[in-house]
N, C-alpha and C positions, 0 to 999 in steps of 0.2 A: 755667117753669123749663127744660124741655127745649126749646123753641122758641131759648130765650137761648142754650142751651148750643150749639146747633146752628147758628146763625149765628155766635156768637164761635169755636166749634172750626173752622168752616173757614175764618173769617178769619184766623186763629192760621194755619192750613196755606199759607192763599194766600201770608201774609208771608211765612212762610218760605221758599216753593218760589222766589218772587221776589229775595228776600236772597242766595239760595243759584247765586243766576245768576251772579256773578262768583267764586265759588269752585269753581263747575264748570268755569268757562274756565279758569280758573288748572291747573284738573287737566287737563282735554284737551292744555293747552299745555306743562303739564311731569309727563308719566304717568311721570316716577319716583319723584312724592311721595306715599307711600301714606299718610301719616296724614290728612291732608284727605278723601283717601275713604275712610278705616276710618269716621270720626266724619260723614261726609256719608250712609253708609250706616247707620249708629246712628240719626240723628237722622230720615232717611227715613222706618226704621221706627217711629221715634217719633210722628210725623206718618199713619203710616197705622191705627196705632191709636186717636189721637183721632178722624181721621176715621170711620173705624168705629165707634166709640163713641157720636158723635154719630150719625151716620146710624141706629145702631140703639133710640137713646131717640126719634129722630125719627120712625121708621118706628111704635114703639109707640102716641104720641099722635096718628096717622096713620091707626092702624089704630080706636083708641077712635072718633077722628070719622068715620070711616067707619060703625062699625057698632054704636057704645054697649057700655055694659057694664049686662046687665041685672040684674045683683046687686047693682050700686049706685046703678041704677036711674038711669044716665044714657042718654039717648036721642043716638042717633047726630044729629052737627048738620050732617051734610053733606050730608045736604036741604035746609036750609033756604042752608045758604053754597057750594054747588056750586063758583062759579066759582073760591074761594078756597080751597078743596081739594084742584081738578087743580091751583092753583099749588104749592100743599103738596107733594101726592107728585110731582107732578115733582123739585121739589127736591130729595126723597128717593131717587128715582130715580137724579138727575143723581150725589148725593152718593155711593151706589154703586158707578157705573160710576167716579167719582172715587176710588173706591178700588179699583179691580180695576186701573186705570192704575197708579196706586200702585205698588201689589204688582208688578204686572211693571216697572216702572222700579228699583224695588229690587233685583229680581232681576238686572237686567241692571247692575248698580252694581255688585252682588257677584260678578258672574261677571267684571266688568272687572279687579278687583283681583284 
């Protein structure tokens, strides 16, 4: 369930930041229209909370196959699937620093307006 939700939430983000490519031109090229960037910045942050969202249920079952849960008596399975692990937390990784960019491009949205 969180695997799904984590590949669909940032493809949810990629469309958007991509969609959002000629509504940003339109603001660079005419910086008197502030309603385009009140709601380019709403939605920004809208986008950085799924991201994080995801990244953070992804990092959870990340963290079980890394090292098990002995209460419910699952055995960590990233010994036995190594390689497909470091692809895992990379991706968790990557999803991170995909949000720390985030946040500072927000930032600098709302400092523009």
């Amino acid at each position: 369930m969180h695997d799904r939700f984590f590949v669909i939430a940032n493809s949810i983000t990629a469309a958007y930041l991509a969609l959002t490519i000629p509504i940003s031109i339109v603001c660079i090229v005419r910086p008197h229209l502030v309603t385009p960037r009140v709601v380019l910045v709403f939605l920004d942050s809208v986008m950085v909370a799924l991201t994080t969202a995801a990244a953070g249920g992804a990092a959870s079952i990340v963290y079980l196959a890394h090292n098990g849960n002995s209460d419910a008596n699952w055995p960590a399975i990233c010994q036995q699937f190594n390689d497909f692990c470091q692809a895992v937390s990379g991706a968790v990784v990557a999803s991170f620093l995909t949000v720390v960019v985030l946040m500072f491009l927000v930032i600098l949205s709302a400092f523009a307006l």
